[in-house]
C-alpha positions as CSV (number, residue, x, y, z in Angstrom):
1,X,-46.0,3.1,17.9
2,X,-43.6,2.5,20.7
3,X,-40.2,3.4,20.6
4,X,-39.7,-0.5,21.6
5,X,-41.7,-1.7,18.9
6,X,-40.3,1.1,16.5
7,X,-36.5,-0.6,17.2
8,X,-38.0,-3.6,16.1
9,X,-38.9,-2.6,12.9
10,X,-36.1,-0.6,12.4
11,X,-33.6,-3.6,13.1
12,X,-35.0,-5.8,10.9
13,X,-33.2,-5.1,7.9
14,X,-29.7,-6.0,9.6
15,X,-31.6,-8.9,11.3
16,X,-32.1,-9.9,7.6
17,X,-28.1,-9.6,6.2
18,X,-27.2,-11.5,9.5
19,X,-29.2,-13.8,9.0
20,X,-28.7,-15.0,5.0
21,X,-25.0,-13.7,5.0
22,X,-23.6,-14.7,8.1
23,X,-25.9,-17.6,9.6
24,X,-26.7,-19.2,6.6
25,X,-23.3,-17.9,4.8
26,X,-25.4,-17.6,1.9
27,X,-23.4,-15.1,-0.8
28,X,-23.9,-11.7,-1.1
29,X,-25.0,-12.2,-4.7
30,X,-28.4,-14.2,-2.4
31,X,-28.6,-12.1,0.5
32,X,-28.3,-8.6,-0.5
33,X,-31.3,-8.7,-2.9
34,X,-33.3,-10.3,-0.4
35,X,-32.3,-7.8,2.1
36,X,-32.8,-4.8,-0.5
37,X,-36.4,-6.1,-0.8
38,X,-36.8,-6.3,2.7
39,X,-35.6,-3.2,3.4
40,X,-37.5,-1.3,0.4
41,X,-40.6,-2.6,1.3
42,X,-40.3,-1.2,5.4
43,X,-39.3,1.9,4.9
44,X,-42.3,2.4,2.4
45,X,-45.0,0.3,4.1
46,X,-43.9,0.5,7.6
47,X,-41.8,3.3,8.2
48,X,-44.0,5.3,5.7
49,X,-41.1,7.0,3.5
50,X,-42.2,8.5,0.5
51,X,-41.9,6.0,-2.6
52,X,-39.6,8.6,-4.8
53,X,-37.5,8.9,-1.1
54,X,-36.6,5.0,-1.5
55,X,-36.3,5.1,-5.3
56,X,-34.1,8.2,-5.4
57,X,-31.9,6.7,-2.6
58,X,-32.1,3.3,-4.0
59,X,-30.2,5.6,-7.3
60,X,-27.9,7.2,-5.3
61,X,-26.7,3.5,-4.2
62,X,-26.3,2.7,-7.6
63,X,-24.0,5.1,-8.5
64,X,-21.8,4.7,-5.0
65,X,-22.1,1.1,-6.2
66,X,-20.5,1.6,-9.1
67,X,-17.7,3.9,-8.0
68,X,-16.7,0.7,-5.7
69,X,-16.7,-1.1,-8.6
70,X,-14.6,1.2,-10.7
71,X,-12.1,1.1,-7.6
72,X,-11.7,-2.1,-7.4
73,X,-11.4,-2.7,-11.3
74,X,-8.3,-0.2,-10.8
75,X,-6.8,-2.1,-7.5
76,X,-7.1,-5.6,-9.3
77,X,-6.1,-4.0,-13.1
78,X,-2.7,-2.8,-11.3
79,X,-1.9,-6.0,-9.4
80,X,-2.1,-7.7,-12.7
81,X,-0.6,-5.1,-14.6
82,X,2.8,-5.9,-11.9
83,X,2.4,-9.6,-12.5
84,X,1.8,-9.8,-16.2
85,X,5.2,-7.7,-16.6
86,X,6.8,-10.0,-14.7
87,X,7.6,-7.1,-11.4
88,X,5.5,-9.5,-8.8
89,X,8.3,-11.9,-9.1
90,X,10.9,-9.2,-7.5
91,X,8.5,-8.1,-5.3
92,X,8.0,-11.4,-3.9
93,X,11.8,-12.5,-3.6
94,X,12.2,-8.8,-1.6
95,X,9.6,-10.0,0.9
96,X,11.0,-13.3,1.5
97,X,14.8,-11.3,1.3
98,X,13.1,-9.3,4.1
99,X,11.8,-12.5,6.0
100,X,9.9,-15.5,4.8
101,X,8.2,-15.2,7.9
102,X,4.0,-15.1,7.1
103,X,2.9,-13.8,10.1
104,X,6.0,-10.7,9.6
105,X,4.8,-10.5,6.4
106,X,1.6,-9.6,7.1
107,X,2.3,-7.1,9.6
108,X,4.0,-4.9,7.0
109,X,2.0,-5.5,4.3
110,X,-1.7,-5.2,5.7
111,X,-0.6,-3.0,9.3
112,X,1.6,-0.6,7.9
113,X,1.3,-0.8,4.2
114,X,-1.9,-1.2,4.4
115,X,-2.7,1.8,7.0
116,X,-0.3,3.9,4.8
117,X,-3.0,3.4,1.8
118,X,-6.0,4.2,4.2
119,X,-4.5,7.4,5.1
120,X,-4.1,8.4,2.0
121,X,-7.2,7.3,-0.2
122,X,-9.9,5.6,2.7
123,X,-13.2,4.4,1.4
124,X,-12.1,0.5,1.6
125,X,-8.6,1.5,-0.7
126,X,-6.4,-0.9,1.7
127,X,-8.2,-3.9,1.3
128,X,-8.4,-3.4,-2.7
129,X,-4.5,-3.1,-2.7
130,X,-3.0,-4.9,0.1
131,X,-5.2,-8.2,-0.5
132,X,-4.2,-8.3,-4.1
133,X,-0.5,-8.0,-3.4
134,X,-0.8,-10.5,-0.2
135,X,-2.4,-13.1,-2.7
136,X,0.8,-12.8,-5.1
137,X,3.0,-13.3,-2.9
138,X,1.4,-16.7,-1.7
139,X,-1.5,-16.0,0.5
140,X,-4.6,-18.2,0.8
141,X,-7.4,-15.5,-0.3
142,X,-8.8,-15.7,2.6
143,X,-6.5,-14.8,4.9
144,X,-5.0,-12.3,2.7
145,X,-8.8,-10.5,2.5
146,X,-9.3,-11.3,6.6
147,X,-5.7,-9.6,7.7
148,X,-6.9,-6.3,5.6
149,X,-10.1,-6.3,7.4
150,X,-8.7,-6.0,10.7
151,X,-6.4,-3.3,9.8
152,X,-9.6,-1.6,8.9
153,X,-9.6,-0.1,12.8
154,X,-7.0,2.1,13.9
155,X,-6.1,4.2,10.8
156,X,-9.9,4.3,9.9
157,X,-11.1,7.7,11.4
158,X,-8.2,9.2,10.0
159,X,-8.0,8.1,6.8
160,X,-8.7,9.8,3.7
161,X,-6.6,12.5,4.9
162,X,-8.7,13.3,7.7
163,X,-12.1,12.7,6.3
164,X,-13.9,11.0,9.1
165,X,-12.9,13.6,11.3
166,X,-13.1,16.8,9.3
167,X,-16.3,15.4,7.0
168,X,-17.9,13.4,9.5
169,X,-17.7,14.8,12.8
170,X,-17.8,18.1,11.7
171,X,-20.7,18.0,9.6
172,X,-22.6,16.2,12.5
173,X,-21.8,19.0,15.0
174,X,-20.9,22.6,13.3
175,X,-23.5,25.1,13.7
176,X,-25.6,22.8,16.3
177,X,-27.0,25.2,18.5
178,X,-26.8,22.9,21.3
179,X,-23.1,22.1,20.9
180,X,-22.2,26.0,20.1
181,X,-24.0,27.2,23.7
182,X,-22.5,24.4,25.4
183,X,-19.3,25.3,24.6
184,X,-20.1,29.0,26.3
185,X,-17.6,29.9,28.8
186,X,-15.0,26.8,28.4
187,X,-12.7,29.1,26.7
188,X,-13.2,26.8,23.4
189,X,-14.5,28.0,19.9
190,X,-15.6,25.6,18.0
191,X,-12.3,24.9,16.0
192,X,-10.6,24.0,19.4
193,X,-13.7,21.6,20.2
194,X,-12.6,19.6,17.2
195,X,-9.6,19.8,17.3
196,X,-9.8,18.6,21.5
197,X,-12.2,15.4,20.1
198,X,-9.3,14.5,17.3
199,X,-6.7,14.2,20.3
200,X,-9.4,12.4,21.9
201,X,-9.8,10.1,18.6
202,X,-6.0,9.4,18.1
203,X,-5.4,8.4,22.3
204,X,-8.4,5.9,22.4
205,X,-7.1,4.5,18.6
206,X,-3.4,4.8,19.9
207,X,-4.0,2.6,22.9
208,X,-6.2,0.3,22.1
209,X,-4.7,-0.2,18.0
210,X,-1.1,-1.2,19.7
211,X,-2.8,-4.7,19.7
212,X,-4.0,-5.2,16.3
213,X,-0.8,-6.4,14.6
214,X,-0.7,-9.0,17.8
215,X,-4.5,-10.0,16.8
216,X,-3.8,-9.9,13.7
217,X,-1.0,-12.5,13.1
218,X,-2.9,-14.6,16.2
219,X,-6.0,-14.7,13.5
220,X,-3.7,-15.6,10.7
221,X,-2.1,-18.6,12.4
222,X,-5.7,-20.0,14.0
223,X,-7.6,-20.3,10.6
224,X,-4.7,-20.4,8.2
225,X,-1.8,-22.5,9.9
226,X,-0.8,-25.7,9.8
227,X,-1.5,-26.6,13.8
228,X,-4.5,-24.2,14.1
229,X,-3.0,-22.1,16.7
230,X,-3.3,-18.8,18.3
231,X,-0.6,-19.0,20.3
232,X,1.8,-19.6,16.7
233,X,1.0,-16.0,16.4
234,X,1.8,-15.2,19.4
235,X,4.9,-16.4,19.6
236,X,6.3,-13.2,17.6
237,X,4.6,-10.8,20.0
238,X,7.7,-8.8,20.3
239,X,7.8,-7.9,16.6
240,X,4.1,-6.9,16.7
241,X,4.0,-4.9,19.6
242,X,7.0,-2.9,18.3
243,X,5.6,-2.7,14.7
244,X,2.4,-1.6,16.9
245,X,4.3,1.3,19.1
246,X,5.9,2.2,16.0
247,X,2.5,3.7,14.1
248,X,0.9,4.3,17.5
249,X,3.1,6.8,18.8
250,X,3.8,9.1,15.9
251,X,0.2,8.5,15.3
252,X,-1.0,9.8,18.6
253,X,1.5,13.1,18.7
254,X,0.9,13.7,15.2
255,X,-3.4,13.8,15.5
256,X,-2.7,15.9,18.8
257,X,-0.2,18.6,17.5
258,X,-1.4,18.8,13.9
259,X,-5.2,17.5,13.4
260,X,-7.1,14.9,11.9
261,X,-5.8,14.9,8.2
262,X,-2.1,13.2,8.5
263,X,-1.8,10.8,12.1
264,X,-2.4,7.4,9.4
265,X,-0.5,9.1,6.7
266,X,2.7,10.4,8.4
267,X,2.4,7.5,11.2
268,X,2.7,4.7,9.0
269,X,5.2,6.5,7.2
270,X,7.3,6.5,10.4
271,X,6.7,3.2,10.8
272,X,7.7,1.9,7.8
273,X,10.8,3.4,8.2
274,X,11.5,2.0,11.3
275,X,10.2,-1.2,11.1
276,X,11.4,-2.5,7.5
277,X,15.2,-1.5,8.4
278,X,14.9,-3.2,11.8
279,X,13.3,-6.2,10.2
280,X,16.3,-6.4,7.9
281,X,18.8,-6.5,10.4
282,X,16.5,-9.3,12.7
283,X,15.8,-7.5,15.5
284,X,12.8,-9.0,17.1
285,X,12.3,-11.8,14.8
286,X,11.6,-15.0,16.2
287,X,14.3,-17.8,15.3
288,X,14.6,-19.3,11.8
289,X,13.2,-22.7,13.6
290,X,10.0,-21.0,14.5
291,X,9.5,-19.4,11.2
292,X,5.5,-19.5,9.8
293,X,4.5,-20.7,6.3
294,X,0.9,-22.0,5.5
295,X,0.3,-25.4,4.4
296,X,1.3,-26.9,0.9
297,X,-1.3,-25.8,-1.6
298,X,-2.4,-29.0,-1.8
299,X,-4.0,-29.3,1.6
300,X,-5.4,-25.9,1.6
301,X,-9.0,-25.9,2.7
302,X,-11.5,-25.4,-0.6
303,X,-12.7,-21.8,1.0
304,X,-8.9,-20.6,1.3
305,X,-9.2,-20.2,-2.3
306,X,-9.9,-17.3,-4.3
307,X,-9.7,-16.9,-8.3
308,X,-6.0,-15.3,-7.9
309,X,-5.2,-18.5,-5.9
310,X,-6.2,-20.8,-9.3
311,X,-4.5,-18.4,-11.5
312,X,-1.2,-20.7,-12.6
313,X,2.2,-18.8,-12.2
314,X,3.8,-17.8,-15.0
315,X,7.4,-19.0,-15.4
316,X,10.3,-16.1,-14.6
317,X,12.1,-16.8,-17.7
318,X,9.8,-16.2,-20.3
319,X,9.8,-12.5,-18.1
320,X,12.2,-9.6,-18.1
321,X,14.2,-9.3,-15.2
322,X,12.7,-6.3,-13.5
323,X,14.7,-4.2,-10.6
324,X,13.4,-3.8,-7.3
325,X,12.7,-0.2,-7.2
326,X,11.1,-0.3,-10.5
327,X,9.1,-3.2,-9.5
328,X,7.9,-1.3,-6.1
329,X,7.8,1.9,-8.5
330,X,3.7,1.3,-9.8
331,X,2.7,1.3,-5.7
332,X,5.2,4.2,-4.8
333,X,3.0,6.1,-7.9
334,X,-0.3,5.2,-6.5
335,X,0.6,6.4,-2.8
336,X,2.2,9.2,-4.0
337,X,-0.8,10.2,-6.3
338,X,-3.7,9.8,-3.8
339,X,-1.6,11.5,-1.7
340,X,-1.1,14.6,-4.0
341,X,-4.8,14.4,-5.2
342,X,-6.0,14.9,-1.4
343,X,-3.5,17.7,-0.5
344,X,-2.9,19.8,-3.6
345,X,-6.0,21.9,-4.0
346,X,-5.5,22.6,-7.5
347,X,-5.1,18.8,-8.6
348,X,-7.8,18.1,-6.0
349,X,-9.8,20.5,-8.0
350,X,-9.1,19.7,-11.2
351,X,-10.5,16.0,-10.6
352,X,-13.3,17.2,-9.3
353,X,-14.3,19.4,-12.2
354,X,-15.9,16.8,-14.5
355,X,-18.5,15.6,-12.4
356,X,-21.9,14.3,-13.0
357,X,-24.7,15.6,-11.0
358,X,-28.2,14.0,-10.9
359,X,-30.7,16.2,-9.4
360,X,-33.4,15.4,-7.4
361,X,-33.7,12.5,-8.3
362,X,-37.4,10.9,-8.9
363,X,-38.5,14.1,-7.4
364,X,-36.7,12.6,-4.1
365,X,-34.9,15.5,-3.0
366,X,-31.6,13.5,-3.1
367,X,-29.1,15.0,-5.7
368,X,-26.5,12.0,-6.6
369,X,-23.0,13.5,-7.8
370,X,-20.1,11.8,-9.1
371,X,-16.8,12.8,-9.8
372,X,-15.1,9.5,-11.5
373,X,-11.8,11.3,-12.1
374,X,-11.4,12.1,-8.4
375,X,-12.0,8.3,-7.5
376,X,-9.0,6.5,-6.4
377,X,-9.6,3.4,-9.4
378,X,-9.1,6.1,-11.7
379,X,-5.5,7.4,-10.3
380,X,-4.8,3.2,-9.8
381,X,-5.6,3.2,-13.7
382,X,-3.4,6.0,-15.1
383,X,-0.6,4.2,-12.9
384,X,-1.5,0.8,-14.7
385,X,-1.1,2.5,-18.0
386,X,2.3,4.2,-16.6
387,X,4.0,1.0,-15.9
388,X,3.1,-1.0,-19.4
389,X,5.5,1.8,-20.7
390,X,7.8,1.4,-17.4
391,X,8.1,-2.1,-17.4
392,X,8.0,-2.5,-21.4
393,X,5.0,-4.7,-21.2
394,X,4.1,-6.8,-24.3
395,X,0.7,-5.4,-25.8
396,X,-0.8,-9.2,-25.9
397,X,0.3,-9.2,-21.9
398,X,-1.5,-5.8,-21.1
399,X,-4.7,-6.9,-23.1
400,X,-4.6,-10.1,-20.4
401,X,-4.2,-8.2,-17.5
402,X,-7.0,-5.8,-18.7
403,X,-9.1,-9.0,-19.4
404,X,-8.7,-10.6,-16.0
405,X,-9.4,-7.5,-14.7
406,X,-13.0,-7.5,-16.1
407,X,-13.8,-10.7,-15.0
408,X,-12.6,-10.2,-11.1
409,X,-14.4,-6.5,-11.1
410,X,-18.2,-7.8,-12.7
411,X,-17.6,-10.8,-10.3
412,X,-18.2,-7.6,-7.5
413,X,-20.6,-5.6,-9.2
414,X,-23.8,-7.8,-8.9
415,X,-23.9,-7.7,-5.0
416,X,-22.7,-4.6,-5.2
417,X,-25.4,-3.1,-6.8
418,X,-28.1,-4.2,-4.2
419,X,-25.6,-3.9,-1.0
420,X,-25.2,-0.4,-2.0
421,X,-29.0,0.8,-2.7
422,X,-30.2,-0.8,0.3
423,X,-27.6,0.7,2.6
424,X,-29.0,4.1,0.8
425,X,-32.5,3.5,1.7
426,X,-32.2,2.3,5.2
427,X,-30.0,5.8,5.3
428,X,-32.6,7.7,3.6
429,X,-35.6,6.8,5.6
430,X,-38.0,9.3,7.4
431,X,-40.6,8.4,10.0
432,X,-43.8,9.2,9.1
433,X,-46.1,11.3,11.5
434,X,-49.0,8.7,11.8
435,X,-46.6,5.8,12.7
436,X,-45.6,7.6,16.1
437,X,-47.0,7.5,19.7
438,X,-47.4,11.2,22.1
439,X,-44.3,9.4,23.8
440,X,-42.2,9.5,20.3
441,X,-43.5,12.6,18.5
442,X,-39.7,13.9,18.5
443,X,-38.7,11.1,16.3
444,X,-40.9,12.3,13.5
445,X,-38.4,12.6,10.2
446,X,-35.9,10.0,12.1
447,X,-34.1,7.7,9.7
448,X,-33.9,3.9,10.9
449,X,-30.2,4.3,12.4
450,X,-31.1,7.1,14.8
451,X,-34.1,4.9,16.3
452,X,-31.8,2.2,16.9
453,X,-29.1,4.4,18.4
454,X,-32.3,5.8,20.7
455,X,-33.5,2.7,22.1
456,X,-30.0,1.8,23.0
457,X,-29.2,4.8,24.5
458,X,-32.5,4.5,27.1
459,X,-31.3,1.0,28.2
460,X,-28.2,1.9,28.6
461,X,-28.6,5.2,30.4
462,X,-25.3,6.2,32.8
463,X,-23.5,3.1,30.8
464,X,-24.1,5.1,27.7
465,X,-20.2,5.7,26.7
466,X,-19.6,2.0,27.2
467,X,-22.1,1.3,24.3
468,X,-21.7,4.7,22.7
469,X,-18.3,2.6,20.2
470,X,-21.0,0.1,19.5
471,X,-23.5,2.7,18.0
472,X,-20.8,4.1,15.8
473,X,-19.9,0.0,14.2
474,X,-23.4,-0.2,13.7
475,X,-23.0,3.1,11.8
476,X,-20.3,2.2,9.6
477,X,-21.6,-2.0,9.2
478,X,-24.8,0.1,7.5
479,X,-23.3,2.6,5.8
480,X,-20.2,1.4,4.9
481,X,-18.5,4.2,6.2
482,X,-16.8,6.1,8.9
483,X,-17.3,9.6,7.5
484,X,-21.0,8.8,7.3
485,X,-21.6,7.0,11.0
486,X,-19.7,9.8,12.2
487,X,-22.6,12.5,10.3
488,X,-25.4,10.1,11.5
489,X,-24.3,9.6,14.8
490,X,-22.1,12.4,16.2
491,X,-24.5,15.1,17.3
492,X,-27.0,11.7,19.1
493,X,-23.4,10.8,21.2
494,X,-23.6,14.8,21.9
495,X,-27.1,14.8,23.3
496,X,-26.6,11.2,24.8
497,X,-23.6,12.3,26.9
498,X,-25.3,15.5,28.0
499,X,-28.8,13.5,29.1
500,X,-26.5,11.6,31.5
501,X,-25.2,14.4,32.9
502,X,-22.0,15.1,30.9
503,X,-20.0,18.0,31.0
504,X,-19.3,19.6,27.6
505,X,-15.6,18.3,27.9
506,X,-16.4,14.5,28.8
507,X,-19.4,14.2,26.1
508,X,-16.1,15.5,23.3
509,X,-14.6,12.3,24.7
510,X,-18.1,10.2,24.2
511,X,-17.8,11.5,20.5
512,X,-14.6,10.5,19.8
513,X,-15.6,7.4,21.3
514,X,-18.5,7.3,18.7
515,X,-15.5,8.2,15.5
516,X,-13.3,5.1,16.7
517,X,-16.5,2.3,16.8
518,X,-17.1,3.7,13.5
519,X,-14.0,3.0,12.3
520,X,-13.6,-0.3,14.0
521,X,-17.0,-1.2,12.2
522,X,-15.4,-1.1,9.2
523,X,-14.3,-4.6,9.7
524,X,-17.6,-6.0,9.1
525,X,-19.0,-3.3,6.9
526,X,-21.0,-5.3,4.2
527,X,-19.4,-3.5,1.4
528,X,-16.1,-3.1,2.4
529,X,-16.1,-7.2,2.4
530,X,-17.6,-7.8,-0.9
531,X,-15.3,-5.2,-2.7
532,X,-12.3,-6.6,-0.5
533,X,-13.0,-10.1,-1.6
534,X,-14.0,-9.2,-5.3
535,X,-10.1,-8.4,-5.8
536,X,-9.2,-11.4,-5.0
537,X,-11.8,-13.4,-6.4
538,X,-13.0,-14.2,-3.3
539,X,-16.9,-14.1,-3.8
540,X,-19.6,-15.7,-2.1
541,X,-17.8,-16.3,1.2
542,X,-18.5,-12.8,3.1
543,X,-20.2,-14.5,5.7
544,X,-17.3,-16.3,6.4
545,X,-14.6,-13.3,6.7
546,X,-17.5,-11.4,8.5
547,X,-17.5,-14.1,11.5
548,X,-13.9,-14.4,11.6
549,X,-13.5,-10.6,12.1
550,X,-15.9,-10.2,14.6
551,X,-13.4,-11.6,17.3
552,X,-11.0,-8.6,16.9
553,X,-14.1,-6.3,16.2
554,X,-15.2,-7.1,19.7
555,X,-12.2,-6.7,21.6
556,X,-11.7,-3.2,19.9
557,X,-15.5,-2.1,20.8
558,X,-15.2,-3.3,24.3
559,X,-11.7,-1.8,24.7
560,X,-12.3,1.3,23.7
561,X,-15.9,1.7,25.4
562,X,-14.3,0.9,28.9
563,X,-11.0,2.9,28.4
564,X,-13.4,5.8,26.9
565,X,-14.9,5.3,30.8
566,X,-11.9,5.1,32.3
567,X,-10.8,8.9,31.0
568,X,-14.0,10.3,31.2
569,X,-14.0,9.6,35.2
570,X,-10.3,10.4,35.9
571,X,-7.1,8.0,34.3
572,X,-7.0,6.1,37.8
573,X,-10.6,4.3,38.3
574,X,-12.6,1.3,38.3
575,X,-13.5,1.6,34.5
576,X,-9.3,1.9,34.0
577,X,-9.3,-1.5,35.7
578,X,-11.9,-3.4,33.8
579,X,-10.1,-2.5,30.4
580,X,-7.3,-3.8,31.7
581,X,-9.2,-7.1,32.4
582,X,-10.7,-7.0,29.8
583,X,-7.3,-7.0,27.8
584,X,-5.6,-9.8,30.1
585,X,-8.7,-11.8,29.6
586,X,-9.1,-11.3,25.7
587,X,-4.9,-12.1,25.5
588,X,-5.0,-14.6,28.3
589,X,-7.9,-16.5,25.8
590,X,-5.3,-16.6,22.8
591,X,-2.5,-17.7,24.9
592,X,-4.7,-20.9,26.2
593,X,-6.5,-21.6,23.0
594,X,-5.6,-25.3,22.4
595,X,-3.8,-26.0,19.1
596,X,-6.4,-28.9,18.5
597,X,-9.1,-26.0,18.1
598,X,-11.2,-27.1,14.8
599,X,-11.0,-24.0,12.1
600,X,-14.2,-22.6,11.0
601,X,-15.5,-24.3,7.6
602,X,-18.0,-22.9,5.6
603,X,-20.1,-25.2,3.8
């Protein structure tokens, strides 16, 4: 077969989720079986992948599958925990103390909060607390799960304390031959290579990220505001280009200086300390006249809802009075934890210890390992059981929370468990040496992602690093993942760059470019959305969340492929002007969006 008619095939499995989840906004509970199917029966029939290849993958995605679902049992168990005690009621009067602003709100929560968590813990961890906590405080569902999503970008690639970069990218590239006698005569080892991409990472991220808090509160107020307008967000541009600065910055000189592990971790830090104080004392608020609040409950669209949204408030008296620090004590533990558990070998390895290994599974080859007590649900449940003592819970409470808990998590779990398997197997695939041509013998043992990524990069050809974000969302929509796009994908953007005539230098900068699409794809990654929206009960409207995020998705791909251009061919160019166009014309769109635009509705 053709390389063209090899594409083909290969994209038909994402065809098929695009189609039943986002076209026909069936729920994942529909679409991911179909597309499991789908996928199952190509890689065995078409691709020719060995049947035990597909089962013992399809495993693999069972027990990742299940992890997510142990996560977001803990995210959703805590949340409750905080508003069975009766702590959710302080936390909520602090917000509004700080403003009862929406759209300021959310910047703090989801940007900085939010990036905070992703530094620390990663794998989706941002959505599973911050949408949980947005909802308590009086968020529609949605928005609360479509403001997490976006954040989903910037801190991405260095979240997990650095996993992306040092996991990813470095598992992609160290000990590649081709990469090692490249770098012959630069005056770089290999260390300095990586470290040169990070920097490379954290600028693109840096510039480009400044505008998500702007995007992000322009979203909120189009889909979730009374009028329907972008330019409602807008309005308090001042406040998120400042609370944008104020992670990008540190963020930038923190990934140059000291690496990939702590530029989300330590930025958002900074932030938050900067931010929260200035908020307090109103600098660049907009006037109490112009403050945002969503509509009354009562004329809430029916798919603002989630099950947290029906849940009926419990009254403050029948609760004890709780303290603000002892109230924003459970979250403080959980940071603080995942932070410790990432950074103190000793914990780190003590979590790891008890772990359960499947080998070779099905005779597959693939070995599936789990370590449950390394998981970041498990550290969100010791904290859960740490604040019934704090906040001297009632046993009858706790046994609700832990109730509710069950119901929101298994509400997750059934699209779950065929998202995550047929992620696995389209991962897993291997080309079969009688389904090639002469012209794509070298593609024998290719999984489906690296086909795709192929085709693209012979239609592109000297356009490559424009398109070279875009391969690295696709990554991360399939996998789920940053850390694995970057180990599909980072040695192809390597090759790519140097088939275009790249010097070793420049195609550094085309993988970097590759690590920030992959984080930016985590705004539409399949799982990421169905975990995110389990917490809040949310389920059956993915295909919703994933069309409203693909506005800000596309600004940040396009962005960062024609900035990527810009420093590739020297800072003062023709490829520094179009991203400046291109960032005029995306804001210039908000700013003349008419307030009588109708909101998406899904049916």
């Amino acid at each position: 077969m053709s390389l063209f008619t090899l594409s083909l095939i290969a994209i038909v499995p994402i065809i098929t989720i695009l189609i039943f989840l986002v076209l026909l906004n069936w729920p994942a509970t529909r679409a991911m079986p179909i597309a499991l199917i789908v996928t199952a029966l190509i890689a065995m029939f078409v691709w020719g992948t060995d049947g035990a290849v597909v089962a013992g993958a399809a495993f693999n995605g069972l027990i990742t599958a299940l992890e997510v679902i142990f996560i977001v049992f803990g995210a959703v168990l805590l949340l409750n925990t905080v508003k069975e005690s009766g702590a959710i009621n302080t936390i909520r009067r602090g917000f509004t103390g700080i403003s009862p602003d929406r759209r300021i709100q959310a910047i703090i929560i989801a940007w900085l909060f939010g990036s905070f968590i992703e530094g620390a813990a990663g794998y989706g961890t941002p959505a599973a607390v911050a949408a949980p906590l947005l909802v308590a405080i009086g968020f529609p569902a949605m928005a609360a799960v479509m403001v997490t999503l976006i954040i989903q970008s910037t801190p991405v690639s260095f979240g997990a304390v650095g996993t992306p970069i040092q996991i990813g990218v470095n598992t992609g590239l160290t000990d590649q031959s081709t990469v090692l006698t490249a770098l012959n005569g630069t005056g770089m080892n290999y260390a300095d290579y990586l470290m040169y991409i990070t920097s490379n990472v954290a600028l693109i991220h840096g510039i480009v990220g400044t505008l998500i808090p702007l995007l992000l509160v322009a979203m909120l107020t189009r889909f979730f505001g009374p009028n329907k307008s972008f330019r409602e967000g807008l309005k308090v541009w001042k406040f998120a280009l400042f609370a944008g600065i104020s992670f990008t910055i540190p963020y930038y000189f923190i990934g140059f200086f000291l690496g990939p592990e702590f530029p989300s971790l330590l930025g958002s830090l900074v932030a938050l300390s900067i931010v929260v104080p200035a908020t307090r004392k109103g600098l660049f608020m907009p006037p109490k006249e112009e403050q945002f609040d969503f509509p009354p409950r009562s004329k809430w669209e029916e798919d603002w809802f989630g099950t947290l949204n029906h849940e009926p408030e419990r009254e403050e008296g029948t609760q004890r009075s709780i303290s603000m620090g002892m109230s924003w004590l459970p979250y403080i533990l959980v940071a603080g934890l995942l932070v410790a558990s990432r950074t103190v070998e000793p914990l780190a390895a003590a979590l790891k210890a008890p772990a359960i290994v499947f080998e070779n599974t099905f005779g597959s080859g693939i070995t599936t390992t789990s370590t449950p007590l390394f998981l970041p649900g498990f550290l969100i449940i010791i904290v859960s059981v740490l604040t019934f003592f704090l906040h001297r819970m009632k046993s009858s409470d706790y046994a609700r929370a832990w109730k509710s808990s069950f119901k929101t998590a298994a509400s997750a779990g059934i699209a779950l468990i065929f998202a995550v398997p047929m992620i696995k197997i389209f991962l897993n695939t291997s080309l079969a040496a009688d389904k090639v041509s002469a012209a794509t013998e070298a593609l024998v043992g290719q999984n489906m992602p690296i086909v795709l990524a192929e085709s693209v990069s012979v239609v592109a050809g000297d356009f490559w690093p424009i398109v070279a974000p875009a391969v690295g969302a696709l990554g991360a929509f399939i996998a789920g993942s940053n850390t694995f796009s970057n180990m599909m994908f980072s040695l192809f953007q390597f090759g790519a760059a140097g088939n275009i005539g790249l010097d070793v230098q420049q195609s550094g900068i085309v993988v970097a470019m590759q690590a920030v699409g992959g984080a930016a794809g985590n705004m539409i990654c399949v799982h990421n959305v169905v975990a995110a929206s389990a917490t809040v009960g949310l389920v059956g409207k993915e295909g919703a969340l994933i069309r409203r995020v693909f506005l800000p998705l596309t600004y940040y791909l396009l962005a960062a492929g024609f900035l990527g251009m810009a420093i590739i061919h020297g800072i003062v160019n023709v490829w520094l002007i179009v991203y400046t166009l291109i960032v005029i014309a995306y804001l210039a769109r908000l700013f003349t969006a008419k307030h009588n635009l109708s909101p998406v509705v899904v049916r």
